[in-house]
N, C-alpha and C positions, 0 to 999 in steps of 0.2 A: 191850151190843154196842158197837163202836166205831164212831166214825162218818166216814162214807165221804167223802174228797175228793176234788171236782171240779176237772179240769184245766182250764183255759182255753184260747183257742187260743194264748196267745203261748207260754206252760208246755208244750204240745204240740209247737209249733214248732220251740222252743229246744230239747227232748230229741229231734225229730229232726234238726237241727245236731246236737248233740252225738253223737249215731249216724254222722252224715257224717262226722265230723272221726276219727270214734273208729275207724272202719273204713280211714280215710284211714292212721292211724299203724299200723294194724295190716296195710297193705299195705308199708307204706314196710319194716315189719318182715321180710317174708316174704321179699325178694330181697338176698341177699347179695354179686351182681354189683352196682356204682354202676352201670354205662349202663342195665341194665332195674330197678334203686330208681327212676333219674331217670328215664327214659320213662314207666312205670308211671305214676308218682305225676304227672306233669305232665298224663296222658292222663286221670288219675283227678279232678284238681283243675278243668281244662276239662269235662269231663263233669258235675260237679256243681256249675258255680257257678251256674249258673239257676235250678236247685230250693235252690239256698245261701238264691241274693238271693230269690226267692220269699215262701221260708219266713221267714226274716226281717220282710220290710218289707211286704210283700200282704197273704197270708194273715192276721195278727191284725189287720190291718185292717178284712181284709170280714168278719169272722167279729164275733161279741156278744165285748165286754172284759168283764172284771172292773173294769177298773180304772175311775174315774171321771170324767165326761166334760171335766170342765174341766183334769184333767191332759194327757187326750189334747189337747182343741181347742186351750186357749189356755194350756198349758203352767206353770199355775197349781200351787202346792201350797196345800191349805187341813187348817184344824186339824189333825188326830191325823196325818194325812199327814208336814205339816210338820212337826210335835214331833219324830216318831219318826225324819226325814231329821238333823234339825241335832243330835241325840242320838246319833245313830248317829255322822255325823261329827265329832264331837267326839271318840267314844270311839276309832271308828279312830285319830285323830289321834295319840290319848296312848299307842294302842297299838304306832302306827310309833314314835312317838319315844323309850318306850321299848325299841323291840327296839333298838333303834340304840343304843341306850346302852350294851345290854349287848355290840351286835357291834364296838363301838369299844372296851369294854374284854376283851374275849377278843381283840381283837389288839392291844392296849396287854401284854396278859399273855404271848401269843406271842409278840411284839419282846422281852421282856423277859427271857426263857426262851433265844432265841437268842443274845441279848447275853452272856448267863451262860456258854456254850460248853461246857454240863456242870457248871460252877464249885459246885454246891451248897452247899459249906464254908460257905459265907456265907450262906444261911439259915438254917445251927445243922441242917441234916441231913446224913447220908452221903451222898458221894458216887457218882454215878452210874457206871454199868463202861461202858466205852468200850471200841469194839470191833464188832467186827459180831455182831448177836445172831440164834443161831440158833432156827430153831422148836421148838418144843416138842409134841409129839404130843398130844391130849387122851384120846382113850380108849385102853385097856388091851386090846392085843390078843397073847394067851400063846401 
């Protein structure tokens, strides 16, 4: 049998924000006049910022945590805590830096594609047709 996990109240909380916010984009969706998107949503966003701040900052408060108490009181990280935070940041770290690397060389490759103007000759392939390119239908209707 698998076994079964308990939510907490903050895990509670936070999937009721997320309900709030999600119901939020899916009004925003529903009116394709602007004056009733922005009334609506303005009407909607005042309506729920008290059970917002509530849910957020109260309620896992007065409710039993998970988590442990010296993180809550006095803001401490101790052992596995700690390991698993400066672990983790470090991994994020190398993970932005590298997405970045690659997003500065897909537009080092894009500049350099534009700069060509078509030119291909010059990396040893055919040249590209120039012109405006029309669609091409993909299925086969007789």
């Amino acid at each position: 049998m698998g076994r079964v996990v308990e939510l907490g109240p903050r895990q509670t909380s936070f999937l009721f924000v997320l309900l709030i916010y999600g119901a939020y984009f899916a009004l925003r969706a529903a009116f394709t006049d602007e004056g009733k998107r922005a009334s609506n949503s303005a009407a909607y966003s005042i309506a729920t910022a008290l059970p917002v701040l509530f849910l957020i900052f109260v309620l896992p408060r007065v409710l039993f945590s998970l988590h442990p108490a010296t993180t809550l009181l006095k803001g401490e990280l101790e052992g596995d805590y700690k390991n698993v935070f400066y672990a983790s940041l470090v991994l994020f770290t190398v993970l932005a830096a590298w997405l970045y690397r690659l997003r500065v060389r897909a537009g080092l490759a894009e500049l350099a594609l534009e700069n060509m103007n078509g030119n291909l000759e010059n990396l040893g392939g055919s040249a590209a047709p120039t012109g405006v390119v029309r669609p091409v239908p993909v299925s086969r209707e007789s």
